[in-house]
C-alpha positions, -999 to 999 in steps of 0.1 A, spaced: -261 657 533 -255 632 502 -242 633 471 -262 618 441 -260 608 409 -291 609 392 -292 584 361 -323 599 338 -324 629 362 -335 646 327 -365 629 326 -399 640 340 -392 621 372 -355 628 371 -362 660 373 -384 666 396 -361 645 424 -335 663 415 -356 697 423 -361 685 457 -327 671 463 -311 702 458 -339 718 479 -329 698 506 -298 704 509 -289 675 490 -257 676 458 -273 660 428 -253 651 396 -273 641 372 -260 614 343 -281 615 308 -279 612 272 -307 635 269 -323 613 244 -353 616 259 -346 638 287 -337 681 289 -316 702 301 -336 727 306 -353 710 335 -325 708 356 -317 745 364 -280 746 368 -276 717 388 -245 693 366 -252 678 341 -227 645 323 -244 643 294 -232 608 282 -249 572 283 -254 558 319 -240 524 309 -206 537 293 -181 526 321 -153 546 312 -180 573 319 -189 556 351 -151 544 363 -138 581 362 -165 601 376 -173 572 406 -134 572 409 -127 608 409 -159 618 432 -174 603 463 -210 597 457 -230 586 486 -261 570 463 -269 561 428 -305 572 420 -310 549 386 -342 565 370 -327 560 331 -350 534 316 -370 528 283 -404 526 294 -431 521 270 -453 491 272 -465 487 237 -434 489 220 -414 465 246 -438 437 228 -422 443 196 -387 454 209 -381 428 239 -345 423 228 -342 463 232 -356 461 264 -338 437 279 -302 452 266 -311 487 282 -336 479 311 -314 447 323 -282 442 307 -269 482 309 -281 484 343 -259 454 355 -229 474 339 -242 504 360 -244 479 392 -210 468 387 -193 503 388 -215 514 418 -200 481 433 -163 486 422 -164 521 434 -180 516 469 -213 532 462 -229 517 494 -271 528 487 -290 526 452 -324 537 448 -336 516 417 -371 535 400 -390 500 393 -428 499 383 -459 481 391 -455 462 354 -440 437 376 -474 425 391 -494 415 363 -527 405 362 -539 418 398 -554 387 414 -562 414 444 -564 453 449 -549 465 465 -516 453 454 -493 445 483 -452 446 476 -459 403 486 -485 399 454 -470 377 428 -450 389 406 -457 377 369 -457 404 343 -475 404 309 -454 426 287 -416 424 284 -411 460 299 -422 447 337 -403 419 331 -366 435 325 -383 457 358 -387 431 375 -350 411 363 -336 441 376 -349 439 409 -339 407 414 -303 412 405 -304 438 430 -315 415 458 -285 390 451 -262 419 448 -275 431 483 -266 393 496 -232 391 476 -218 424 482 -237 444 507 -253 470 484 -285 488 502 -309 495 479 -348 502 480 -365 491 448 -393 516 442 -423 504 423 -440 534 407 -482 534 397 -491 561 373 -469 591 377 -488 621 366 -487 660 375 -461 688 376 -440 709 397 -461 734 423 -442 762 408 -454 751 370 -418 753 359 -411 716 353 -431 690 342 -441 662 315 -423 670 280 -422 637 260 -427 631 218 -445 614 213 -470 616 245 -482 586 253 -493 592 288 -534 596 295 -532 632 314 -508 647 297 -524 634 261 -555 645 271 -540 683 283 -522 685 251 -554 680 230 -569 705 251 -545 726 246 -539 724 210 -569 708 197 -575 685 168 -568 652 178 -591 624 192 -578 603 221 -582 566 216 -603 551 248 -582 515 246 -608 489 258 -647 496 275 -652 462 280 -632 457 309 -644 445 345 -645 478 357 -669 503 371 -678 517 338 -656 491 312 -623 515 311 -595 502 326 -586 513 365 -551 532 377 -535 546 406 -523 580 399 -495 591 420 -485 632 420 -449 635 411 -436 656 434 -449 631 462 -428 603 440 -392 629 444 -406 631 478 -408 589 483 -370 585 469 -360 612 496 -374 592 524 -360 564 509 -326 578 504 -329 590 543 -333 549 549 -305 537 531 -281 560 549 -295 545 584 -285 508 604 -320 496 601 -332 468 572 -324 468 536 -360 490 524 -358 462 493 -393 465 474 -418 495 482 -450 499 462 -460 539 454 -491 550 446 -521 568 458 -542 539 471 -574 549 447 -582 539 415 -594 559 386 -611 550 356 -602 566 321 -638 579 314 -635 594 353 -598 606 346 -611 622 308 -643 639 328 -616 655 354 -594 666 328 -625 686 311 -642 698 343 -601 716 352 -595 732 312 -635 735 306 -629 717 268 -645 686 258 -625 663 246 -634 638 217 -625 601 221 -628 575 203 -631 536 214 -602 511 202 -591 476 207 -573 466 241 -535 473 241 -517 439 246 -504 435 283 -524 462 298 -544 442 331 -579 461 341 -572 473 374 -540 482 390 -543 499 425 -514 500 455 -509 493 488 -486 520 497 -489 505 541 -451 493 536 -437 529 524 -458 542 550 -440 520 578 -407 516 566 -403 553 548 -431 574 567 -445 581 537 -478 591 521 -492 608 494 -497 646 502 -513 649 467 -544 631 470 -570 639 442 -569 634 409 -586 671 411 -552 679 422 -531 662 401 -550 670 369 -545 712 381 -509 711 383 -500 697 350 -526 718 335 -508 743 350 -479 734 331 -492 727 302 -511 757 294 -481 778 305 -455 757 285 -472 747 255 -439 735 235 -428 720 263 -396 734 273 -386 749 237 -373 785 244 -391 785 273 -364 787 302 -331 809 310 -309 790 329 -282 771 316 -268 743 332 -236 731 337 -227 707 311 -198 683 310 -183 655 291 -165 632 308 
């Protein structure tokens, strides 16, 4: 069994690897700021609540603990505002993850399981994206992804570091027990924007673009269930602890696109509410259709999606959402363990 430290294991990824880590048998440790993450999510595995860049932070716990992986899931990850912030970006996405790379190298940390994105592709020029597409992003977010990754493949040349680069689609869902799930403020995210309005009522949800080259003019995405996301970074843990091939760069997503009108008809068909819309202009940087190949993860991880519908997806973080309408305000008991290092 490994020992983890989970970087951003607050966040709505984080938290549901860390779920299944310690399901598995797994230790996780999980390293946030809580900025945008909670604590609540994490119930009672440790927390350092500190910045995953701050290397006194990161020279005494890698030196005082033997971690068998680094799980780096901290990130800022918005599109839009990586246009207006690039230097931002860059700092935390690129330059704060080096300083993370350089104390998992100093320490010995031999596997490092990096959450990347499919911003790094682009413009599709085919769908399904394979992991060999070109890589030539049009916002500033993919490309401090896609920096990243590259730094990790000379680190794995220099110094021996196994990693497997995970490039996520859309993440959407929550936990099968409804006790975790997506908590971010602002929401930005389609499902969980729609849910929320829903839910609470009021507001109408921006349709950016209908004139796209698409099935009914709304952009196309790949929406991939979380838990089967925690479930891709186990397998891939599993392969960095084995003699075979560096796993390197692994696409994740459900293989089947989804428009927004298609994804807006789902969500009112599961909470029986009609949402009102409203058309706006294209957001900068966002391509029309972004679909994955997920044949590599299935080859080199044995690995596929076990939540396949958007049906699916759409009912669990209804589930949430409608049971958890603050988010996690007062919502759970346990406390975790919090330390400051």
């Amino acid at each position: 069994m490994a020992k983890v430290l989970v970087t951003g294991g607050a966040g709505y990824i984080g938290c549901h690897l860390v779920q299944l880590l310690k399901d598995s048998g797994h230790t996780p440790v999980v390293l946030d700021d809580l900025s945008t993450g909670h604590h609540e999510a994490l119930g009672g595995v440790r927390l350092i609540e500190a910045d995953f860049a701050d290397s006194q932070v990161l020279n005494q716990l890698l030196g005082d603990e033997r971690f068998d992986a680094v799980a780096h899931l901290a990130a800022t990850s918005e599109v839009g505002p990586s246009f207006e912030n690039p230097a931002g970006y860059y700092a935390n996405n690129f330059e704060r993850g080096l300083r993370l790379l350089e104390a998992v190298i100093r320490h010995d940390v031999r596997g490092f399981l990096f959450s990347s994105s499919a911003a790094v592709y682009g413009e599709p020029q085919r769908t399904p994206i394979d992991e060999d597409h070109p890589t030539i992003p049009t916002n500033p977010y993919g490309e401090t992804k896609l920096a990243f990754e590259r730094a990790l493949h000379w680190y794995h040349q220099a110094y021996g570091l196994r990693f497997a680069s995970l490039r996520f689609f859309n993440a959407a869902g929550a936990h099968e027990s409804g006790d975790i799930g997506e908590d971010h403020s602002p929401e930005s995210h389609l499902i969980p924007r729609l849910l929320l309005t829903a839910l609470h009522g009021g507001e109408t949800v921006p349709i950016f673009g209908d004139d796209y080259p698409t099935r009914d003019g709304t952009c196309i995405r790949d929406y991939i269930h979380v838990e089967d996301l925690a479930a891709a970074h186990l397998a891939a843990l599993g392969a960095l602890e084995c003699d075979g091939p560096n796993p390197g760069n692994i696409n994740l997503g459900g293989q089947h696109g989804y428009t927004v009108k298609e994804v807006i008809r789902t969500v009112e068909e599961i909470t029986g509410c009609n949402i009102s819309v409203s058309p706006a202009p294209r957001r900068a940087g966002d391509p029309a259709t972004l679909v994955a190949s997920s044949e590599r993860a299935g080859r080199l991880l044995n690995w596929k999606p076990t939540h396949g519908s958007l049906r699916e997806i759409v009912a669990s973080a209804w589930r949430w959402h409608s049971g958890h309408p603050e988010g996690y305000q007062r919502r759970f008991d346990a406390t975790p363990t919090a330390a400051r290092l």
